[in-house]
C-alpha positions in Angstrom: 53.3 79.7 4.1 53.3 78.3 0.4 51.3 75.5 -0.3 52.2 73.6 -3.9 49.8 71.3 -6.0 51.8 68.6 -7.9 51.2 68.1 -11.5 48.4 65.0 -9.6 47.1 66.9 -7.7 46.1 70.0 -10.5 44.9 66.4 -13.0 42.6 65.6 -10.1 41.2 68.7 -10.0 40.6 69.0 -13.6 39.1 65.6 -13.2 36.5 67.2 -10.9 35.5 70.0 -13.2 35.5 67.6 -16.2 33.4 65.2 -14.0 31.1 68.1 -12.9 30.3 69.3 -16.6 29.5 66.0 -18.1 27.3 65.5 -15.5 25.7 68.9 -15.7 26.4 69.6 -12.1 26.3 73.0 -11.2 29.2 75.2 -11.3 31.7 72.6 -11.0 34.6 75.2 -11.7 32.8 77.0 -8.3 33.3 73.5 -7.0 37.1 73.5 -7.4 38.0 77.0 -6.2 36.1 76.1 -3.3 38.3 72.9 -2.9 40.8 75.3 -3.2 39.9 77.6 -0.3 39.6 75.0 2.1 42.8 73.8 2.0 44.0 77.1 2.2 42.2 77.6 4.7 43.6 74.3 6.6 47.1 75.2 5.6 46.7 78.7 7.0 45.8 77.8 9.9 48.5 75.1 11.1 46.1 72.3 10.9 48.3 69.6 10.0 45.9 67.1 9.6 46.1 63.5 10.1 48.9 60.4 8.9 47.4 59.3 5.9 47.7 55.4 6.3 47.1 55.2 2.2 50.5 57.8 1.1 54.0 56.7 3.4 55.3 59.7 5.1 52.0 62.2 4.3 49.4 63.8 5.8 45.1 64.1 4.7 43.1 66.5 5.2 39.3 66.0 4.6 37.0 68.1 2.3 34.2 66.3 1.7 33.6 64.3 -0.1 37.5 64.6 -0.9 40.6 63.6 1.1 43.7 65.9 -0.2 47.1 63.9 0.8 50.0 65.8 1.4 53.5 66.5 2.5 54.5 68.8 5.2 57.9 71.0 4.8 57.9 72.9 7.7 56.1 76.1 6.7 55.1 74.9 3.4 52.7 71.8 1.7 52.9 70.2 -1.3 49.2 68.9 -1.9 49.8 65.5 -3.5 46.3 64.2 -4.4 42.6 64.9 -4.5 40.5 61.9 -4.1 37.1 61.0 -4.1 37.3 59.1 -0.4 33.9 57.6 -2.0 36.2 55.0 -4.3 38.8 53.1 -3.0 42.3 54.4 -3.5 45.8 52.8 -2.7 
């Protein structure tokens, strides 16, 4: 199954890690990769997670305290965003 970040989706990320370090959190890089597991996780195991009502046509899966909006191609994802579900997003 191959799951894809968009060029968004890899900025929010960085966005994460760049968040973590200027506010001295620990290991925010740790942080990511974890981000990264769970949704590899998720997309290993068929959970298809819900209809996002914020992204037309995609899906959401929740890591806290992030949602990660997607599309679903059969056996494959592209992850679309990574958002803090803390702020208010479209």
């Amino acid at each position: 199954m191959a799951l894809r970040y968009t060029d968004e989706a890899e900025a929010d990320l960085m966005a994460i890690v760049d968040y973590g370090f200027e506010q001295d959190l620990p290991d925010p890089i740790g942080y990511v990769l974890t981000i990264r597991d769970r949704v590899e996780q998720l997309h290993n195991t068929n959970m298809r997670g819900r209809a996002s009502a914020a992204i037309k046509a995609a899906r959401e899966w929740v890591v806290p305290p992030y949602v990660v909006f997607f599309y679903e191609h059969g056996k494959s994802a592209d992850v679309l965003r990574v958002l803090d579900s803390r702020r208010q997003f479209p």
